[in-house]
VODO-106126 format. One record per residue (C-alpha): residue number from 1; residue in one letter; chain; z, y, x. Coordinates in pm, 1 decimal. Each point is the difference from the previous one (the first is absolute). Example, Ala and Ser with C-alpha at 12.3 -4.5 7.8 and 13.67 -1.06 7.14 Angstrom:
BEGIN
{1; "A"; "A"; {780.0; -450.0; 1230.0}},
{2; "S"; "A"; {-66.0; 344.0; 137.0}},
REM end
This chain:
BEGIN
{1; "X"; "A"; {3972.9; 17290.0; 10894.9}},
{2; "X"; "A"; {241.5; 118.9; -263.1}},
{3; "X"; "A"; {258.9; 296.3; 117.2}},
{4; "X"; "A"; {361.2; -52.7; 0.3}},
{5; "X"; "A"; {146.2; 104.6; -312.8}},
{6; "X"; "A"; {308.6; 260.2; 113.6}},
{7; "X"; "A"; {305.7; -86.7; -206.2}},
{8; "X"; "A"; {138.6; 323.4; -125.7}},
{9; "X"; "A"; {348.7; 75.7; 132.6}},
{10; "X"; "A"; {313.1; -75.6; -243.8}},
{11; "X"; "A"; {264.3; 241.3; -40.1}},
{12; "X"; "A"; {256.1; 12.7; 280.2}},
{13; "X"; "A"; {271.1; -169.1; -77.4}},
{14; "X"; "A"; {298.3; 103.9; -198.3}},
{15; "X"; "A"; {302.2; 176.0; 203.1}},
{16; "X"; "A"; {226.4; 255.3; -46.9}},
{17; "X"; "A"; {-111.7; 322.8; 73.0}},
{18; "X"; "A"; {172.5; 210.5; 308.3}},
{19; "X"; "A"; {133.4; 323.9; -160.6}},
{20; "X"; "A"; {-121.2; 337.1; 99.5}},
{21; "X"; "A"; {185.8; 189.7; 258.6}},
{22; "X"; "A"; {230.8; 249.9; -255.3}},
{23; "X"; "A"; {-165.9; 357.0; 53.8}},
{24; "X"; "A"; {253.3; 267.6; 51.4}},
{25; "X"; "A"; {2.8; 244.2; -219.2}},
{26; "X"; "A"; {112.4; 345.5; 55.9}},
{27; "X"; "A"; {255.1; 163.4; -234.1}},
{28; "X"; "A"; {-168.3; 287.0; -225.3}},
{29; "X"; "A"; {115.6; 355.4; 221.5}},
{30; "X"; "A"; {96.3; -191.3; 306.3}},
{31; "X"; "A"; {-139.9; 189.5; 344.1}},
{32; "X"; "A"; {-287.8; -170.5; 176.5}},
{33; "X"; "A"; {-54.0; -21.5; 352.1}},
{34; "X"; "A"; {-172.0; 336.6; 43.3}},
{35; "X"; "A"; {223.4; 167.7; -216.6}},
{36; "X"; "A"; {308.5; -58.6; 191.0}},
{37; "X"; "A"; {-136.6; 0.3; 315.5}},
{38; "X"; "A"; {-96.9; 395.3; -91.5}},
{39; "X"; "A"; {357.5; 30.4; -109.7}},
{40; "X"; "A"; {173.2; -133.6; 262.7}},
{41; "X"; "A"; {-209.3; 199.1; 203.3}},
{42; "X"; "A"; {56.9; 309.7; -154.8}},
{43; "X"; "A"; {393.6; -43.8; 18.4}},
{44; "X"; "A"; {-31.3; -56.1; 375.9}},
{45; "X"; "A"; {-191.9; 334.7; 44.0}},
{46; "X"; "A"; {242.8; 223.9; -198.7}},
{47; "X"; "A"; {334.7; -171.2; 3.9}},
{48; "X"; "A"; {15.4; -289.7; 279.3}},
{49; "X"; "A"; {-102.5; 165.0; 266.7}},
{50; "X"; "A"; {156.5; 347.1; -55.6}},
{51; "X"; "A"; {340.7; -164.2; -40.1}},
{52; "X"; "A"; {-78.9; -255.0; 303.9}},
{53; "X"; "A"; {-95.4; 356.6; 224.4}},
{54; "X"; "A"; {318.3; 122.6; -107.7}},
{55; "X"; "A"; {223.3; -255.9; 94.9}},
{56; "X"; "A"; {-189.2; -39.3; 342.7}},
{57; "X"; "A"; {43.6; 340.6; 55.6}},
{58; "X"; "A"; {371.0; 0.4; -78.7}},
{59; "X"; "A"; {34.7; -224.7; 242.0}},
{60; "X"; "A"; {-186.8; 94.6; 249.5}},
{61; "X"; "A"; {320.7; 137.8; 257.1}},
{62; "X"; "A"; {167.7; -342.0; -75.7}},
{63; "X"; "A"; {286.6; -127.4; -222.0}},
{64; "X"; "A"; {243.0; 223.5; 160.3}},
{65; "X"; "A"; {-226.9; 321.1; -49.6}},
{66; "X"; "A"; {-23.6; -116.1; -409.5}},
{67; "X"; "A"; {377.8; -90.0; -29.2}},
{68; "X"; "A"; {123.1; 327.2; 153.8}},
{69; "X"; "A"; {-263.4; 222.0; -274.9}},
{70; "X"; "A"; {114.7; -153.4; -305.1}},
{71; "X"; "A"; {367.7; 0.9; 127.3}},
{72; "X"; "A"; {4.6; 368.6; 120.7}},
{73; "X"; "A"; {224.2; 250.5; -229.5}},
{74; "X"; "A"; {-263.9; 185.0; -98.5}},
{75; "X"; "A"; {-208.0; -348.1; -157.2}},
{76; "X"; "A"; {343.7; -151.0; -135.6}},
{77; "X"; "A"; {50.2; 398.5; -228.9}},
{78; "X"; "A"; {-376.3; -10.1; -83.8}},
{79; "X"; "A"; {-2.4; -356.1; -136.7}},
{80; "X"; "A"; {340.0; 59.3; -195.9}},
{81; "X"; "A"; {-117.2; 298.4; -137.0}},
{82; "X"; "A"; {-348.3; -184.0; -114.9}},
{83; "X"; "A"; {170.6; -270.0; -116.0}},
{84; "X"; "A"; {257.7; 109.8; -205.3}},
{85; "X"; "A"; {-213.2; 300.3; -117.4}},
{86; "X"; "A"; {-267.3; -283.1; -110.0}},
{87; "X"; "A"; {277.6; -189.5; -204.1}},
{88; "X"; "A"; {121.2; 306.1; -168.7}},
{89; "X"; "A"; {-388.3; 39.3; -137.1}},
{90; "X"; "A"; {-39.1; -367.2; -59.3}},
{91; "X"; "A"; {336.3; 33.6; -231.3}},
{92; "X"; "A"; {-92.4; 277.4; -171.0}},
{93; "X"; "A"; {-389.0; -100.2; -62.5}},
{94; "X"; "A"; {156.2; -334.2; -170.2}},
{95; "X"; "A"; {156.3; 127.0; -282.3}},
{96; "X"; "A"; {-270.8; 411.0; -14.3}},
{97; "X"; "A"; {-285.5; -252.4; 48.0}},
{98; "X"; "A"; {91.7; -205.4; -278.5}},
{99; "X"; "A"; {113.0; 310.6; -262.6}},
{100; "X"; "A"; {-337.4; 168.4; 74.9}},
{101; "X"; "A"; {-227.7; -405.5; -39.2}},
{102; "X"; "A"; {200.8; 34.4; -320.2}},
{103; "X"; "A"; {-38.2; 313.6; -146.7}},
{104; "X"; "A"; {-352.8; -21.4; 109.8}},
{105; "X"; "A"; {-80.4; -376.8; -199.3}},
{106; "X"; "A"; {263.6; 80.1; -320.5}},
{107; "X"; "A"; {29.9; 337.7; -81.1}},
{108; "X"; "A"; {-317.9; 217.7; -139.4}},
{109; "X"; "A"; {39.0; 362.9; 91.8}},
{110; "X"; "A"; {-275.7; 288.8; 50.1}},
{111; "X"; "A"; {-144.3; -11.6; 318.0}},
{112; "X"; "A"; {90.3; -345.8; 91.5}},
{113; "X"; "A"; {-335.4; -65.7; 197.0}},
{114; "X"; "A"; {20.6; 285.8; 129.1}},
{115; "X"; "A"; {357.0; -111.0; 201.1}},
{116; "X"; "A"; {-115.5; -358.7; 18.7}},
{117; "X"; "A"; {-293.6; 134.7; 223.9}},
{118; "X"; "A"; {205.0; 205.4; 253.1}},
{119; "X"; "A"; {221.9; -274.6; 78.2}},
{120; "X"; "A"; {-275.5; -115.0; 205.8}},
{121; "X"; "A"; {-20.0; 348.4; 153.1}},
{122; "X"; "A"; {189.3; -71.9; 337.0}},
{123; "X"; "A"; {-263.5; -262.0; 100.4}},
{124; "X"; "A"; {-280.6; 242.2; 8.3}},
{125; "X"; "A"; {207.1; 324.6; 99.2}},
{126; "X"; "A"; {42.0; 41.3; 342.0}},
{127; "X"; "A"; {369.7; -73.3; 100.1}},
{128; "X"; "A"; {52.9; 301.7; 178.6}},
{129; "X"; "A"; {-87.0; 228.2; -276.9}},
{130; "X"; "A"; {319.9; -100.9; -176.1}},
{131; "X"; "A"; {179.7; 81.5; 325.9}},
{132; "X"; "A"; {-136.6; 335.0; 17.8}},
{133; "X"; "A"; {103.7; 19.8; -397.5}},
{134; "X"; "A"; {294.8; -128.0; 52.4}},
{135; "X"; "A"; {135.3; 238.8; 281.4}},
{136; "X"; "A"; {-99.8; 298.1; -258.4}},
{137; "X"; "A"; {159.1; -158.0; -293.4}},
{138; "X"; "A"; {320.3; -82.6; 256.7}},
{139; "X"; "A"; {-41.6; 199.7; 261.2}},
{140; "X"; "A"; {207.5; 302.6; 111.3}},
{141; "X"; "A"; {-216.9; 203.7; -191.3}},
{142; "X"; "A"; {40.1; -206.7; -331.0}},
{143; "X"; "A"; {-103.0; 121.6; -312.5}},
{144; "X"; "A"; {267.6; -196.7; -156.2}},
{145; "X"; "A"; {306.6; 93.6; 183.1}},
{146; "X"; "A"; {9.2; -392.4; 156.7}},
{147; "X"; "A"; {-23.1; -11.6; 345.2}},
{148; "X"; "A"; {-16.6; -344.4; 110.6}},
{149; "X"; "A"; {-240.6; 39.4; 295.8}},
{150; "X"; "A"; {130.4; -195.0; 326.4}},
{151; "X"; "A"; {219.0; -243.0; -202.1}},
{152; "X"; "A"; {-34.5; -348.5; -78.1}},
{153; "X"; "A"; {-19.2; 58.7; -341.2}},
{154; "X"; "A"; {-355.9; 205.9; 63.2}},
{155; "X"; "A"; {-99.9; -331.0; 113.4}},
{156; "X"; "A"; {99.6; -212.2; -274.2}},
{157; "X"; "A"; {-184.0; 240.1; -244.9}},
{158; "X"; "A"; {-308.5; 34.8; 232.5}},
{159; "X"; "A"; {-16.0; -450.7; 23.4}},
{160; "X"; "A"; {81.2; 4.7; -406.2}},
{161; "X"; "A"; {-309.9; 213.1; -69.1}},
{162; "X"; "A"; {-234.4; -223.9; 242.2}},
{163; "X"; "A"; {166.6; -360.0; -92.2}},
{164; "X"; "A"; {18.3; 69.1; -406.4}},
{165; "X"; "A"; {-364.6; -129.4; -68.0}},
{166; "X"; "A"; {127.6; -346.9; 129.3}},
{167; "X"; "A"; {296.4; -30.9; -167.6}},
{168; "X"; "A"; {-189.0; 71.2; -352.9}},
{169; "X"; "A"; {-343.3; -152.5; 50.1}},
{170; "X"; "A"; {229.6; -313.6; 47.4}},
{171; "X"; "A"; {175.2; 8.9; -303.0}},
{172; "X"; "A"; {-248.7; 179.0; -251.0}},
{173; "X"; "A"; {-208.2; -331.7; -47.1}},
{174; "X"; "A"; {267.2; -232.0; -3.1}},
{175; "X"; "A"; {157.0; 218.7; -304.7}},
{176; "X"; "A"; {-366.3; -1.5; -153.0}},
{177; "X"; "A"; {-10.5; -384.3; 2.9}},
{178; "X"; "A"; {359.9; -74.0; -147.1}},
{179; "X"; "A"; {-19.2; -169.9; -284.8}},
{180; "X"; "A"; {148.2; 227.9; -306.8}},
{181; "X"; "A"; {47.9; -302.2; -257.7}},
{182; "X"; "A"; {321.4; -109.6; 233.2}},
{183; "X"; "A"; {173.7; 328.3; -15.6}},
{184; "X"; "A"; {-114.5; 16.1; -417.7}},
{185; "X"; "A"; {170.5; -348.2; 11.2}},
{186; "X"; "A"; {319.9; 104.4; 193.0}},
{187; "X"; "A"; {34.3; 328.9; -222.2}},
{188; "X"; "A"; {-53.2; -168.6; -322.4}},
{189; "X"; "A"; {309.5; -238.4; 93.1}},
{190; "X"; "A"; {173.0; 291.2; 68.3}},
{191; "X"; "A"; {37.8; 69.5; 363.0}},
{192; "X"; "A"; {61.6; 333.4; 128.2}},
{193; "X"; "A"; {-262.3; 205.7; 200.5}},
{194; "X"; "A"; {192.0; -39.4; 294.1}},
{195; "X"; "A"; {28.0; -347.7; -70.7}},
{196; "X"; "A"; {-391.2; -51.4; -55.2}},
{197; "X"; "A"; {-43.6; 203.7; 336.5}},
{198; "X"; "A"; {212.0; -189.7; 251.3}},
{199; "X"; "A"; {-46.1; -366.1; -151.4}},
{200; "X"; "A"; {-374.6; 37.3; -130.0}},
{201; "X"; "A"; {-167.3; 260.9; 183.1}},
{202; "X"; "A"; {114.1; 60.3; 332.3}},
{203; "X"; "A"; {8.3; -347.5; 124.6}},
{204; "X"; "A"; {-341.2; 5.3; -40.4}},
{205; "X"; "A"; {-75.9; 328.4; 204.6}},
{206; "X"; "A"; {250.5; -95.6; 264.4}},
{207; "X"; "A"; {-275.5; -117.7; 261.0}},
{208; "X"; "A"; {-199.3; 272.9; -70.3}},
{209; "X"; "A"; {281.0; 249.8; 78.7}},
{210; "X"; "A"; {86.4; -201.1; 278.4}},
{211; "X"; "A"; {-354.0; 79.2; 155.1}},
{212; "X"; "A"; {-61.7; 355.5; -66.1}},
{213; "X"; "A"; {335.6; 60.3; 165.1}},
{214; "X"; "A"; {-92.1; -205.9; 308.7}},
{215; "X"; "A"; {-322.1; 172.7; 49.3}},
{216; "X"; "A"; {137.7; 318.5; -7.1}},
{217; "X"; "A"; {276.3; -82.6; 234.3}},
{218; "X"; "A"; {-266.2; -136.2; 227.1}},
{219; "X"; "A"; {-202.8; 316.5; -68.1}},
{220; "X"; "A"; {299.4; 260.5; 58.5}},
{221; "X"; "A"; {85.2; -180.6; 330.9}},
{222; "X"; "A"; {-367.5; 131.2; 157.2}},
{223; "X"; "A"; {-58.3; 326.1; -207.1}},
{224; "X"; "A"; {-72.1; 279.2; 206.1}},
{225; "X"; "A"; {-210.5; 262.6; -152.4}},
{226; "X"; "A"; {237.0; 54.1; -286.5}},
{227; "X"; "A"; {301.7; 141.8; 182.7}},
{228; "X"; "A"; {-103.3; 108.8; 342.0}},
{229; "X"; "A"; {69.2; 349.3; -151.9}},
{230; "X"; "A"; {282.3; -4.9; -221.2}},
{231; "X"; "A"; {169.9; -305.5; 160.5}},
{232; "X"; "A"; {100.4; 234.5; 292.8}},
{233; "X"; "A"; {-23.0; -244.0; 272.2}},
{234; "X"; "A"; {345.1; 84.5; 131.3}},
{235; "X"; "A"; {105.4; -358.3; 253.4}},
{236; "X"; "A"; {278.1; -190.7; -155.9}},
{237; "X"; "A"; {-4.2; 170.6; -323.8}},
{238; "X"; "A"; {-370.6; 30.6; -133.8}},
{239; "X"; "A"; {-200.5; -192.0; 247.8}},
{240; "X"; "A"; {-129.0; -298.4; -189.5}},
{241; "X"; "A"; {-232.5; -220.4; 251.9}},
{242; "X"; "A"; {-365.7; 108.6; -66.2}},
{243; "X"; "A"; {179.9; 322.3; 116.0}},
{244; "X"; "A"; {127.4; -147.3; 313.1}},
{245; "X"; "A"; {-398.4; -212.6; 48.3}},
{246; "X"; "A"; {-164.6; 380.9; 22.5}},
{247; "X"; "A"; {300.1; 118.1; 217.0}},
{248; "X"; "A"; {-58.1; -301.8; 259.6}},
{249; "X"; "A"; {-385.3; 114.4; -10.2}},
{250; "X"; "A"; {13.9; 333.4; 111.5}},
{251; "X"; "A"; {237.1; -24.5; 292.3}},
{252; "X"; "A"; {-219.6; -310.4; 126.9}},
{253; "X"; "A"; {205.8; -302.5; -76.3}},
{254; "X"; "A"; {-233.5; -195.3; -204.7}},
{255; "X"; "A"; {95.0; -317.7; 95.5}},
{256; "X"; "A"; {375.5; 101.1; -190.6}},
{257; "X"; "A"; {-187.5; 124.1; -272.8}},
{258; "X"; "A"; {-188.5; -330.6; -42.6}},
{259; "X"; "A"; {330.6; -188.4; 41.7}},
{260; "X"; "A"; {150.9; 159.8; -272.3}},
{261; "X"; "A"; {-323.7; -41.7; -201.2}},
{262; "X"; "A"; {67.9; -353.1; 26.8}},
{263; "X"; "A"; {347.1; 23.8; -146.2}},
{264; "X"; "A"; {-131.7; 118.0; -295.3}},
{265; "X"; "A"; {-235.1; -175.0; -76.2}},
{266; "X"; "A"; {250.6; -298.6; 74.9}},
{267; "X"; "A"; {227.1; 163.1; -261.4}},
{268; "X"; "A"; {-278.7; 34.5; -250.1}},
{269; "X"; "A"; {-116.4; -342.8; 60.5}},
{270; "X"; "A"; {360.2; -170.8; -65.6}},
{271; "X"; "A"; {64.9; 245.5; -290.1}},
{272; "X"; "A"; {-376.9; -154.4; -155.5}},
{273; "X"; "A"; {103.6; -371.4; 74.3}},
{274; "X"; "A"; {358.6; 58.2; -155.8}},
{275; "X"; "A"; {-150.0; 166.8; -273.1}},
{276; "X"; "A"; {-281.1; -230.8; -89.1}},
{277; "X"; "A"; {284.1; -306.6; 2.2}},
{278; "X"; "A"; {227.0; 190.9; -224.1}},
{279; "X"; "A"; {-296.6; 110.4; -226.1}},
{280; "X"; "A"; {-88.0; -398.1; -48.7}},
{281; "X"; "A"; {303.9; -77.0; -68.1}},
{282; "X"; "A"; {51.5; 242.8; -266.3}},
{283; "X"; "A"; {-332.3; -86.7; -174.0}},
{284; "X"; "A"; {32.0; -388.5; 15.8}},
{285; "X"; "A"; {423.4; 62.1; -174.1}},
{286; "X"; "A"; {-207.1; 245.2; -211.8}},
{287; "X"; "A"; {-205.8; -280.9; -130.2}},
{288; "X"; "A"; {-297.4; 110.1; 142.6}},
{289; "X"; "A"; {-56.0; 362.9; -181.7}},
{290; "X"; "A"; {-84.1; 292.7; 250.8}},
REM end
């Protein structure tokens, strides 16, 4: 008996083929799972909850106990004094932080390096070593005949010498990265220096000026270390708030220091926001140059 013959199987038929599922790719630099999960972990540990403790501890007598700290006489002098000490430096490191980014990037003078490294010197120094400086340079033993020790203008020169590094490291690469054909182009037509510098240039470094000033108004509004000497400490006329924090601590009223620990860093956080919207908004009308 013969065996079956098998018939060898045909092709399958002919029919459009179902299209693979798309894979998703992952943009080149973008943060994978782990990666941000470490992050966000790591900004919980040493900003979240530090800032949560605070607030819960500000609170912790109730609404009434946090509204009558921050409205006292002594908080409403301390956070005037801060804050309008704090603008004063923010003004003045606008238009000293950009003369120094500039002489720094443009001009070519001995010892150049040599100044561009000690701007960075108030980062490392610690802060009260430029009080203790300070209140000889200013005290009433001053070398120089000045004696600005116990004033608000001690403090102003004690937050200038701590907040400079911002104002510069801001502006110095924005100046490096300016494009020197424009102003070439501006001066062959015959525009004026003046002119090249307010049309060409500073439109440029506006959001950058913007920023270092911001960040060292947010940094002048916590300093401590710089002017717990020569600032004096006097209530209602030198008392800036850190001041008023470390007076709260040591007569035992730590839930009024924390509550006005949470005004400034409620101050610092709306001065950010306002300035990161304003810096935007200069770089986007700058056409996009910062």
């Amino acid at each position: 008996m013969s065996a079956p013959v098998l018939e060898k199987a045909g092709p399958p038929p002919a029919g459009p083929t179902p299209p693979a599922p798309p894979r998703r790719r992952r943009r080149p630099g973008s943060a994978g799972p782990l990666s941000l999960g470490i992050a966000t972990l790591w900004l919980s540990l040493i900003v979240l909850l530090p800032l949560a403790a605070i607030a819960a501890k500000s609170v912790e007598d109730g609404l009434a106990a946090f509204w009558a700290a921050i409205t006292s006489e002594a908080a409403l002098d301390a956070f005037r004094i801060t804050i309008w000490v704090s603008l004063v430096v923010a003004a003045i490191n606008l238009l000293l932080g950009l003369v120094v980014a500039w002489v720094l990037v443009r001009d070519d003078f001995p010892g150049r390096r040599f100044v561009d490294a000690i701007i960075d010197l108030p980062f490392a120094l610690p802060t009260i070593v430029a009080s203790i400086v300070l209140l000889g340079l200013y005290g009433p033993n001053s070398p120089v005949g000045i004696h600005l020790s116990a004033t608000q203008p001690a403090l102003v020169i004690a937050l200038l010498f701590v907040t400079l590094p911002f104002a510069v490291r801001q502006v110095q690469p924005v100046l490096i990265e300016l494009e020197r054909d424009v102003e070439e182009a501006a001066a062959s037509l015959g525009a004026h220096n003046l002119t090249i510098f307010f049309r060409v240039i500073l439109p440029g470094l506006v959001p950058a000026l913007l920023t270092g000033a911001g960040l060292a108004f947010t940094r002048a509004i916590g300093e401590f270390g710089s002017i717990v000497l020569v600032g004096g400490n006097i209530p209602g006329e030198t008392q800036v708030a850190s001041q008023l924090i470390q007076q709260q601590i040591e007569i035992d009223a730590p839930v009024n220091a924390a509550a006005i620990s949470v005004v400034l860093l409620l101050i610092a956080f709306v001065a950010l926001t306002v300035l990161r919207l304003v810096s935007t908004r200069a770089l986007r009308r700058g056409g996009g140059r910062a």
